[in-house]
Steps between C-alpha positions, in 0.01 A plus 500: 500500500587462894626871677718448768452756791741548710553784797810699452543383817474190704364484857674354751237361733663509901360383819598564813615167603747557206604796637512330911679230340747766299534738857538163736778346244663830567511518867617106523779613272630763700430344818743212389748702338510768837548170712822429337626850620686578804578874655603688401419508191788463188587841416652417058330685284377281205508608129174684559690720763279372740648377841209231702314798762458743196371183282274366816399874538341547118362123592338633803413857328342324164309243703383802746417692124286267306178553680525857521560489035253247513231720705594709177327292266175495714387862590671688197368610141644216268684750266714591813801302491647341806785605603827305603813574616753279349790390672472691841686371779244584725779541760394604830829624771358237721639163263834612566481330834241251428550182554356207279227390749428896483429439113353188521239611684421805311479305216231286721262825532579649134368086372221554781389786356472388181339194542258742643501678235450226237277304659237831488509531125194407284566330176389855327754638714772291393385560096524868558744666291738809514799594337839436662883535442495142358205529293105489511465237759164363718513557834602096579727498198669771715513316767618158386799756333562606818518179711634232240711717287630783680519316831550152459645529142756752550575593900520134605772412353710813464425462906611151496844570301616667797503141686745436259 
């Protein structure tokens, strides 16, 4: 008689070059998509009630945000969870005049700094796990979330549809 063993659950092996690839795919993406805009900025609202500066404020705001939850998952007991604030503009008084050179390049420094902050992870780092609003996830689980979903998935093209 063969017994299958099996973990209850699998583990997703990530590198950092998958997570440089996943943050520079990112910051081509919104580099392209920003260089398509003009000032100032369209101010409809899309079906998210989200006009462009508050969405290219929670862009900036998340991007400025991951290394700061990911720090989390470094220098904290494992039963504390990380925690995430969901759907924060991030909105600082200072986007209502900025102009889309002024977001461009903070979006430069917020990729800068996490490149940085990627690129000083050990692969234990990256398999270190905490509890978060979407679930037990390893620190570069987290962060691919965070770059190819969140990012690139969803806030590319809800930016892009207001080209339209």
């Amino acid at each position: 008689m063969v017994t299958e063993v099996r973990s209850e659950r699998a583990t997703c092996a990530v590198a950092v070059p998958d997570i440089d690839a996943a943050l520079t795919a990112a910051r081509v993406g919104v580099s392209e998509i920003l260089a398509r805009f003009a000032d100032p900025l369209p101010d409809t609202v899309d079906p998210g009630g989200w006009d462009a500066q508050h969405l290219l404020s929670h862009m900036v705001g998340t991007w400025q945000r991951v290394p700061i939850h990911g720090a989390r998952f470094l220098d904290r007991d494992p039963a504390t969870p990380v925690p995430i604030q969901e759907h924060h503009s991030y909105w600082r008084p200072e986007w209502a005049t900025a102009t889309v050179a002024d977001f461009g390049r903070a979006l430069a420094a917020a990729h800068a700094a996490n490149l940085a902050f990627v690129r000083s992870l050990s692969p234990v780092d990256l398999d270190r796990r905490r509890t978060t609003p979407y679930g037990e996830l390893s620190l570069g689980e987290f962060l691919l979330l965070s770059y190819e979903r969140h990012l690139v998935g969803m806030h590319l093209p809800q930016l892009a549809a207001f080209l339209t």
